[in-house]
DOPA-588960 format. One line per field, with one value per atom (N, C-alpha, C): atom name; residue in one letter; x, y, z. Coordinates in steps of 0.05 Angstrom, whole numbers, m for minus. Last residue first. Example, Ala and Ser with C-alpha at 12.3 -4.5 7.8 and 13.67 -1.06 7.14 Angstrom:
2
site <- (N,CA,C,N,CA,C)
code <- (S,S,S,A,A,A)
xx <- (257,273,258,264,246,264)
yy <- (m45,m21,1,m114,m90,m66)
zz <- (142,143,157,156,156,156)
This chain:
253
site <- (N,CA,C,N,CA,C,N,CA,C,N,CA,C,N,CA,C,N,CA,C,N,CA,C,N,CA,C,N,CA,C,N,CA,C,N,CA,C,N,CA,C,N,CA,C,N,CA,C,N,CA,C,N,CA,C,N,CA,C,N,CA,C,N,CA,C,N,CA,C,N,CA,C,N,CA,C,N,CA,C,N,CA,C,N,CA,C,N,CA,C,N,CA,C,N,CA,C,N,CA,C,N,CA,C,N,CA,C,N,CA,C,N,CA,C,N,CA,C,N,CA,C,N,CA,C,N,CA,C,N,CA,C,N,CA,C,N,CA,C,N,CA,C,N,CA,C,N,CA,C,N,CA,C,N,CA,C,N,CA,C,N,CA,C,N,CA,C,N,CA,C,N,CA,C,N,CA,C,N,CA,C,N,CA,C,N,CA,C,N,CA,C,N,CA,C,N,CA,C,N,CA,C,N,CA,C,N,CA,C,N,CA,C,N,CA,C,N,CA,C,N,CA,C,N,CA,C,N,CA,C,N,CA,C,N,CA,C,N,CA,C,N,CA,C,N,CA,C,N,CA,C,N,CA,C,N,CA,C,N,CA,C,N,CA,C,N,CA,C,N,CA,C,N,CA,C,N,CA,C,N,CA,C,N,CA,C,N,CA,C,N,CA,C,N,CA,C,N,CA,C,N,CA,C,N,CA,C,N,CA,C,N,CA,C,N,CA,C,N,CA,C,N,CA,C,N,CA,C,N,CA,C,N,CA,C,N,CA,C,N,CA,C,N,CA,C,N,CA,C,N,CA,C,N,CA,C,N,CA,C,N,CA,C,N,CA,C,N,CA,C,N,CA,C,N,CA,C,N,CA,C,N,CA,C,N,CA,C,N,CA,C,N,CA,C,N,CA,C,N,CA,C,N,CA,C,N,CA,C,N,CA,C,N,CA,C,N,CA,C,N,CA,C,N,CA,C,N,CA,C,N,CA,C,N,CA,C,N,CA,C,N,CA,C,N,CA,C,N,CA,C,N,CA,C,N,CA,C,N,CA,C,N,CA,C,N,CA,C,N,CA,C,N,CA,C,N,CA,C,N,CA,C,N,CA,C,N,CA,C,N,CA,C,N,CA,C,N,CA,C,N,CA,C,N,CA,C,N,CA,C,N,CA,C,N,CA,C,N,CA,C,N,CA,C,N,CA,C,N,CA,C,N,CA,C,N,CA,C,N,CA,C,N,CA,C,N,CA,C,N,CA,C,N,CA,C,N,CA,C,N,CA,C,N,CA,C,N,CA,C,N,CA,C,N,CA,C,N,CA,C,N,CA,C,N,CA,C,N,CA,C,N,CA,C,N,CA,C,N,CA,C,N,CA,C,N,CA,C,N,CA,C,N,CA,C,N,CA,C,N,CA,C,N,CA,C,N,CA,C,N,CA,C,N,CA,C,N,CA,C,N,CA,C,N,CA,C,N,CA,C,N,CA,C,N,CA,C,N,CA,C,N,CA,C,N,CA,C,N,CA,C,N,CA,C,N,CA,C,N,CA,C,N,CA,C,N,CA,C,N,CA,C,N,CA,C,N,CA,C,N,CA,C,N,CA,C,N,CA,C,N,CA,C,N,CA,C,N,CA,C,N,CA,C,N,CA,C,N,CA,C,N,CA,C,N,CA,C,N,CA,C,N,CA,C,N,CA,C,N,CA,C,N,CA,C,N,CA,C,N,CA,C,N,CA,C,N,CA,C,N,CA,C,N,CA,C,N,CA,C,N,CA,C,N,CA,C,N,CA,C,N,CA,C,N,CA,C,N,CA,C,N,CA,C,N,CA,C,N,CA,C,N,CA,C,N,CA,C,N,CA,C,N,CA,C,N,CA,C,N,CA,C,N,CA,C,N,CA,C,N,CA,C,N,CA,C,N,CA,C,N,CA,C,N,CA,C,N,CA,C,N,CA,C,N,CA,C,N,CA,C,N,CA,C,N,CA,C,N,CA,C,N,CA,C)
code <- (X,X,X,X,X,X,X,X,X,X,X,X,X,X,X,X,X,X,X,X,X,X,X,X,X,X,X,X,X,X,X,X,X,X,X,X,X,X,X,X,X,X,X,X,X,X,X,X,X,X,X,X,X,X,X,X,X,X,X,X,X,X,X,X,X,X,X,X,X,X,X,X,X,X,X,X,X,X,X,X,X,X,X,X,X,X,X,X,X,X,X,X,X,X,X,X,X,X,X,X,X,X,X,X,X,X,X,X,X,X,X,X,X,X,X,X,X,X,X,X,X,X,X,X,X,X,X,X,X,X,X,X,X,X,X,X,X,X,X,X,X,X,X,X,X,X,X,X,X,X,X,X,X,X,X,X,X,X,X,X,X,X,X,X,X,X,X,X,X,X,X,X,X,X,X,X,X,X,X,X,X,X,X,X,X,X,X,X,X,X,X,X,X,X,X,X,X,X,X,X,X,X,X,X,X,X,X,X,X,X,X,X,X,X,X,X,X,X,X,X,X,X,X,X,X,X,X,X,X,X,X,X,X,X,X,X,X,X,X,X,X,X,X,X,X,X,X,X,X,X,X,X,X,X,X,X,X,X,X,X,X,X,X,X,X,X,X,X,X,X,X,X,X,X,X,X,X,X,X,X,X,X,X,X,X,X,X,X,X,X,X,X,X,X,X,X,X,X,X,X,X,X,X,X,X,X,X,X,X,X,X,X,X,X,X,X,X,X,X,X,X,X,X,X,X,X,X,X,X,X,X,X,X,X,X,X,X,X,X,X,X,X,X,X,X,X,X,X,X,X,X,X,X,X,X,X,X,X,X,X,X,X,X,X,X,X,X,X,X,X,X,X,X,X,X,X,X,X,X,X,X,X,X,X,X,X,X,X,X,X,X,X,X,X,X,X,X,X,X,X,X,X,X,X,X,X,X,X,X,X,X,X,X,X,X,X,X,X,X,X,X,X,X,X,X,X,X,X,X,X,X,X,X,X,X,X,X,X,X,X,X,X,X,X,X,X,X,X,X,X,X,X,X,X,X,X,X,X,X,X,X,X,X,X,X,X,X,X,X,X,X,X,X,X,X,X,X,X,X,X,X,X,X,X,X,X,X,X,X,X,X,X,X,X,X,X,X,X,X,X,X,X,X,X,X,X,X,X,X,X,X,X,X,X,X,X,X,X,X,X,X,X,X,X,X,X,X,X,X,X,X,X,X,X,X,X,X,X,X,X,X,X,X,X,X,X,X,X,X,X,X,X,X,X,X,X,X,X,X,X,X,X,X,X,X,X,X,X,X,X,X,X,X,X,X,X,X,X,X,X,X,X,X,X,X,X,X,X,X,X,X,X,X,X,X,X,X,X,X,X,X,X,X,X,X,X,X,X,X,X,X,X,X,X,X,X,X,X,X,X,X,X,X,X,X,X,X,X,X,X,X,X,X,X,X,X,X,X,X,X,X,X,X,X,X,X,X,X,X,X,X,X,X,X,X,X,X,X,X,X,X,X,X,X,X,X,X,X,X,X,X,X,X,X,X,X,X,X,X,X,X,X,X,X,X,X,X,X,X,X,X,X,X,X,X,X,X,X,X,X,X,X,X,X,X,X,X,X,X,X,X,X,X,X,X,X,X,X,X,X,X,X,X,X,X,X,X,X,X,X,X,X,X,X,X,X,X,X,X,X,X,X,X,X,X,X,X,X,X,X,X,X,X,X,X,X,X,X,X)
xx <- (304,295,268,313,299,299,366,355,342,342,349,344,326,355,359,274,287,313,251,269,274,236,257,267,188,187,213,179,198,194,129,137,164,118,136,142,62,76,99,10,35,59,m40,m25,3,m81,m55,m50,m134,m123,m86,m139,m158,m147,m125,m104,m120,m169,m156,m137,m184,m200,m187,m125,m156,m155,m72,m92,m122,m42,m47,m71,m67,m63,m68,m43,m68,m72,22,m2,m33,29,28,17,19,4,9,63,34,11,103,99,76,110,115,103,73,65,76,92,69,58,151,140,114,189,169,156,254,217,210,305,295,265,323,323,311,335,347,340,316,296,311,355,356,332,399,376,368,450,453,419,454,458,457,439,421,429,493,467,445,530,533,508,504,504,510,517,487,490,573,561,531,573,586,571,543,538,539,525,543,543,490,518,527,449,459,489,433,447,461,416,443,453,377,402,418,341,346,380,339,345,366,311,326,351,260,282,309,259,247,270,247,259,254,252,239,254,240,264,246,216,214,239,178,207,212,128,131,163,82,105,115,13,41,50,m45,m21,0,m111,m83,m67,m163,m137,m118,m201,m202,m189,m191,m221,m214,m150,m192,m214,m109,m122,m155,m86,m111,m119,m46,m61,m88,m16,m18,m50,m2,m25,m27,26,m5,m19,72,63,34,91,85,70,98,83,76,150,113,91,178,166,142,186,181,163,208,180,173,249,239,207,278,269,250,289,274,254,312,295,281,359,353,324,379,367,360,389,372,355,442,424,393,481,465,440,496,468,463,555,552,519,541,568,558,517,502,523,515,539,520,472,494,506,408,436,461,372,365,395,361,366,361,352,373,382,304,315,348,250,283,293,193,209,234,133,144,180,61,92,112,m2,25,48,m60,m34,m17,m134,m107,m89,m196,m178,m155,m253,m223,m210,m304,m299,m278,m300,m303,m305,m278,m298,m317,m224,m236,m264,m204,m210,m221,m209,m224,m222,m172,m199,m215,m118,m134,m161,m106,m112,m133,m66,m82,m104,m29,m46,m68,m2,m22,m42,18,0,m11,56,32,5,93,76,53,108,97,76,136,116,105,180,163,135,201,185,168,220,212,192,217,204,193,249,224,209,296,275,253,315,307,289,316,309,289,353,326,313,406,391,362,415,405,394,425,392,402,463,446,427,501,493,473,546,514,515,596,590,549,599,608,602,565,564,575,580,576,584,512,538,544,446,477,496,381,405,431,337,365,374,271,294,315,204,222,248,128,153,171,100,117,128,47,63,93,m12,9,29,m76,m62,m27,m148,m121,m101,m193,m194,m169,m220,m200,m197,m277,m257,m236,m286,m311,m304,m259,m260,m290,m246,m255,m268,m247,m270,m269,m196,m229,m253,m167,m179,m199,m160,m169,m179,m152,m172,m176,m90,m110,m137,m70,m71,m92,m75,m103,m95,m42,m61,m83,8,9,m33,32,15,3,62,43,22,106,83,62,137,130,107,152,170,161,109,101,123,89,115,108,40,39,79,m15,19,19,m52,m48,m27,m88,m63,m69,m129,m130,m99,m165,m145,m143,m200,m203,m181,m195,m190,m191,m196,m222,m213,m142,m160,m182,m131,m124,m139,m125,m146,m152,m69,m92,m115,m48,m35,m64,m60,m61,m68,m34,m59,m76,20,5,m21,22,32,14,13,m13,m4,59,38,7,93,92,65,69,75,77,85,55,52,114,121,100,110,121,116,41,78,80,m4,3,42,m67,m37,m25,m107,m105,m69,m151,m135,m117,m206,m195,m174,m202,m196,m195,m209,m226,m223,m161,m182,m198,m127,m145,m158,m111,m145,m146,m73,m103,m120,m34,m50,m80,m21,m35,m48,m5,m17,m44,47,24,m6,75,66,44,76,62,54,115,87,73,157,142,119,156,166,149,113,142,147,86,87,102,75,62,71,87,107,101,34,47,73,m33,m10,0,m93,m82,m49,m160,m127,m113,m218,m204,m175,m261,m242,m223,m298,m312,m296,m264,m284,m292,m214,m219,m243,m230,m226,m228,m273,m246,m244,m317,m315,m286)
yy <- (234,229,236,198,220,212,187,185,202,167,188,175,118,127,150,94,89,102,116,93,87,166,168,135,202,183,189,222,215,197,266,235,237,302,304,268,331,310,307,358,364,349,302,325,335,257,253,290,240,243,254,220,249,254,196,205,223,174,154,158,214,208,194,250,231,234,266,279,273,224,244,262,194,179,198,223,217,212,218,244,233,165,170,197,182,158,170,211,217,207,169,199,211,123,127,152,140,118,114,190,182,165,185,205,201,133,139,163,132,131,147,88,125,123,31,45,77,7,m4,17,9,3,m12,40,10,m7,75,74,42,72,85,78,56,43,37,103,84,62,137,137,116,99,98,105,117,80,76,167,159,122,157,176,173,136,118,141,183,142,134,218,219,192,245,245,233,208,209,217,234,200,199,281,283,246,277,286,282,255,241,243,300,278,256,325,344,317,301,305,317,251,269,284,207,208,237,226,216,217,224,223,210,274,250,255,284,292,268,326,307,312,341,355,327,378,353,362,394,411,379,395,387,398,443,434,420,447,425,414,488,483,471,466,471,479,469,446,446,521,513,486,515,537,526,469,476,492,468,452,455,520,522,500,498,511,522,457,446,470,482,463,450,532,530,502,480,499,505,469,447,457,514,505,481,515,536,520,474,464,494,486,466,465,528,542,508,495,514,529,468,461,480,513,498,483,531,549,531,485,491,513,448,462,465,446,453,452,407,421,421,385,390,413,333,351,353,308,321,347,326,304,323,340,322,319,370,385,372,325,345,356,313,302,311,368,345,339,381,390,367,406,388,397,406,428,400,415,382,406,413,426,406,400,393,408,429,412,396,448,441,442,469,455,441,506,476,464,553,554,528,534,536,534,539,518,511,591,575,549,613,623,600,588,590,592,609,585,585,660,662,640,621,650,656,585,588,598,631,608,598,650,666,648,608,615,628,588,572,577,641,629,615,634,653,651,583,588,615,585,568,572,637,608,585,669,673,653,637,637,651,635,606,616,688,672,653,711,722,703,678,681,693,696,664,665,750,743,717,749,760,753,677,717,717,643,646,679,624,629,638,610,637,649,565,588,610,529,527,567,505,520,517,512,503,514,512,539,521,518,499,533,527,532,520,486,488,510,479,496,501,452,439,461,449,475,455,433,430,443,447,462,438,428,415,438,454,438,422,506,504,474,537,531,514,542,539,538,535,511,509,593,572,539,619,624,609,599,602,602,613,570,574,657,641,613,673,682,661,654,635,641,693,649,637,733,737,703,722,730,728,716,692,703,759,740,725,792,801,782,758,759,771,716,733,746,659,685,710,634,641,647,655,652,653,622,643,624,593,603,623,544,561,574,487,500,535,449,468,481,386,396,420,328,348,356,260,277,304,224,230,243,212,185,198,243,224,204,302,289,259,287,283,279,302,271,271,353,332,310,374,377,364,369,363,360,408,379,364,446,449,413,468,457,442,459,440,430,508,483,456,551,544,514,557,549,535,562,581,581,528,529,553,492,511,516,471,455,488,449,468,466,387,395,426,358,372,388,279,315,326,226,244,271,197,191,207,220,190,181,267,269,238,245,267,267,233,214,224,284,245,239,299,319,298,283,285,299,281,258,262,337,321,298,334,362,344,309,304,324,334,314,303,387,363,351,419,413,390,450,421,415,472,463,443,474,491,476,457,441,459,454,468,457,402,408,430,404,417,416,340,355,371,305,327,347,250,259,286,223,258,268,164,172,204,156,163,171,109,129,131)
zz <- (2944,2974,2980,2885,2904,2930,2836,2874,2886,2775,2790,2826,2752,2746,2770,2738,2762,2766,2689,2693,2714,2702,2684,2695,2720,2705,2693,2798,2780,2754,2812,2809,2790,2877,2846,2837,2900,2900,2871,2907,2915,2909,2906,2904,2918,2907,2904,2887,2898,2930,2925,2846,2855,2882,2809,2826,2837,2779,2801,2821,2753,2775,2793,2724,2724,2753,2727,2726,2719,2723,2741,2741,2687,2707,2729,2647,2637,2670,2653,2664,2663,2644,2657,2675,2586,2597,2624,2566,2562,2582,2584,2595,2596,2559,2583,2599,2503,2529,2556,2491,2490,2506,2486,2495,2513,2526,2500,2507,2556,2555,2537,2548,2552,2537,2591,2565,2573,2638,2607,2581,2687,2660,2642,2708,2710,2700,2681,2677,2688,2654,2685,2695,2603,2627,2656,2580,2583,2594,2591,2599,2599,2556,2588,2607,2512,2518,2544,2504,2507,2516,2499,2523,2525,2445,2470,2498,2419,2424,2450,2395,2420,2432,2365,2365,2375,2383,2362,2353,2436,2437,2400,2410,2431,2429,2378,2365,2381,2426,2408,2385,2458,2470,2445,2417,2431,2439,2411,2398,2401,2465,2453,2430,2504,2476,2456,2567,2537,2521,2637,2617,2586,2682,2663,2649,2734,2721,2702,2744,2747,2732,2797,2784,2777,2813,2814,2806,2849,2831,2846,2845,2848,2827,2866,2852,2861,2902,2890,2866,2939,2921,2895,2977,2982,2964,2947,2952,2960,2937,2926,2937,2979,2976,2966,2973,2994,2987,2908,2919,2953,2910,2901,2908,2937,2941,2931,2902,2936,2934,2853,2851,2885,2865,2860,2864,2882,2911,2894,2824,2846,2868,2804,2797,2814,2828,2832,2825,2804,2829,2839,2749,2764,2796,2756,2748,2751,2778,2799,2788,2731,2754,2770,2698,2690,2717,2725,2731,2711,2730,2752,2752,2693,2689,2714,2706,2675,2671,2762,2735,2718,2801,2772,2758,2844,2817,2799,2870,2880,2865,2829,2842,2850,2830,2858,2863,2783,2802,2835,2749,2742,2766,2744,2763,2763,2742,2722,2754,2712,2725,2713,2693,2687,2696,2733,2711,2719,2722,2721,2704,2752,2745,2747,2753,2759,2737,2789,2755,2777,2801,2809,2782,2785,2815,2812,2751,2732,2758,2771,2764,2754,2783,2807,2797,2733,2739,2772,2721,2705,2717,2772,2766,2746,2752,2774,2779,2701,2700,2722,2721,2701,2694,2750,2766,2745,2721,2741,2753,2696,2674,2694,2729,2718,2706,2743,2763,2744,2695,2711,2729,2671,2659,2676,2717,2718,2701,2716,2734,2737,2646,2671,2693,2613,2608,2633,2649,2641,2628,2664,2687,2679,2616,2640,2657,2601,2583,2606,2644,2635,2619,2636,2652,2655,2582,2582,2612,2591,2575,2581,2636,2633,2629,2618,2616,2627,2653,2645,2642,2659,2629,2623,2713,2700,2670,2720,2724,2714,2656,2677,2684,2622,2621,2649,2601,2599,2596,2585,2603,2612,2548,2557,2565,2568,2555,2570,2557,2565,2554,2572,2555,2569,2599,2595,2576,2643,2643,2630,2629,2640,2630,2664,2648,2657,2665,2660,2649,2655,2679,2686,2626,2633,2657,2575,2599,2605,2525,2556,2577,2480,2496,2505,2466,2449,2452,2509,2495,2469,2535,2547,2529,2490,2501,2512,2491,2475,2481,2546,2546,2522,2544,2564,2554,2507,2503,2512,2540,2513,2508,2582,2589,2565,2553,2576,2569,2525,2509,2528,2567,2547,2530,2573,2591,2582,2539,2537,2558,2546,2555,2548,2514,2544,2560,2458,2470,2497,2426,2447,2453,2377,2381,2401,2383,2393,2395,2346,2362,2363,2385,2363,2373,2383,2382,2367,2389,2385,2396,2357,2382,2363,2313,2324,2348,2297,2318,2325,2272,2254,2266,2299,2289,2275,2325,2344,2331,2276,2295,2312,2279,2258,2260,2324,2316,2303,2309,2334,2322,2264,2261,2282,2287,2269,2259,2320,2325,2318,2279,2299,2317,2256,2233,2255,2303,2286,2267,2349,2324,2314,2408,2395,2364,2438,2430,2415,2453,2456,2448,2439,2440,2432,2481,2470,2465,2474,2480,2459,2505,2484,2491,2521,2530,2512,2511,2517,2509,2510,2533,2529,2466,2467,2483,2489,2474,2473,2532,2538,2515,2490,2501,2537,2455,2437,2464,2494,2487,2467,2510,2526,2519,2460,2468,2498,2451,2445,2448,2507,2491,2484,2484,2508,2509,2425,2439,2460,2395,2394,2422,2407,2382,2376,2469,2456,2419,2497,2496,2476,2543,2539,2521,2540,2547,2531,2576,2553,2567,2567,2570,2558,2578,2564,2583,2584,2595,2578,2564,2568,2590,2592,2566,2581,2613,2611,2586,2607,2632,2635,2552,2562,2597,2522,2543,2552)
């Protein structure tokens, strides 16, 4: 018996990295999970990985910068699942640089992936999981946007912290019928992560120093795991709230 048996997860972002690693460790408790991303082969990879232990899993291709697709994604899981009791909102775009160098479309980009996907996928979600007597929402945010100097991603952080207020703000609202909504900020290994310490040694050796873990968290077990957590039974009192998983590295107030 899994802690999310007989729970449909749809997880946005899911073919690779922290996606997936949250995506492995919702079906090894149970959940079916709707693995959702741009790039069919990633996701159908995902998918794989999940049947290999007896988890159910189907991928789903939807650009959720697209708002046109946000709405028939969701209807699919509905009507392939039964419904909805977990959505986490992890499709990410890099928006780097500093201010002056942000256009237009990279500005359209961040904040149509970010918080504007965030909010709709909510709004769209709402209904199925009010209908299930609750769920839980887990958008995935950065400690990016806590620290003093954010030279060179201020408009990344700011499509952070945008999704932060969403995330205080729906668990205000829905709390009475029995959504939690978190946010969590993690640091992984993810590929993205991975090419960067690669190039970049000596600048990744200072990072994982800064870290008072000692190191950069596993998709699957630091991260995965720790949603599992959020979004079970044992965090059933615990909303609104942004956890930091990055080592202890970032200063939240």
């Amino acid at each position: 018996m899994g802690t999310l048996d007989g729970k449909v997860a749809l997880i946005t972002g899911a073919g690779q990295g922290v996606g997936a690693g949250m995506a492995f460790a919702l079906a090894k408790e149970g959940a079916r999970i709707a693995v959702v991303g741009r790039t069919e082969a990633k996701l159908v990879d995902t998918c794989a990985g999940i049947a290999d232990f007896g988890g159910v899993a189907e991928p789903i291709v939807c650009d959720v910068s697209k708002r046109d697709q946000l709405g028939p994604m969701v209807d699919r899981v509905v009507d392939e699942f039964g419904g909805i009791d977990i959505l986490v909102n992890n499709a990410n775009a890099s928006a780097l640089g500093p201010l002056l160098d942000i256009t237009p479309k990279l500005l359209d980009r961040a904040m149509a992936v970010g918080p504007v996907a965030t909010l709709l996928l909510m709004q769209l979600c709402y209904p199925h999981l009010k209908a299930r007597g609750g769920g839980s929402i887990i958008n995935l945010v950065s400690s990016s946007a806590v620290r003093w100097d954010t030279s060179g991603y201020g408009l990344y952080a700011a499509t952070k912290e945008a999704m932060r207020s969403l995330t205080r703000t729906a668990a205000s609202e829905w709390g009475p019928d029995g959504i939690r909504v978190n946010a969590i900020a993690p640091h992984a290994l993810s590929p993205g992560l991975k090419w960067w310490t690669e190039n970049n040694p000596e600048e990744a050796a200072e990072f994982v120093k800064s870290i008072p873990l000692g190191r950069i968290g596993d998709c699957e077990q630091d991260i995965g795991r720790a949603v599992v957590f959020l979004v079970g039974p044992d965090a059933g009192y615990l909303s609104g709230a942004t956890i930091p998983l990055d080592g202890g590295q970032a200063r939240w107030s």
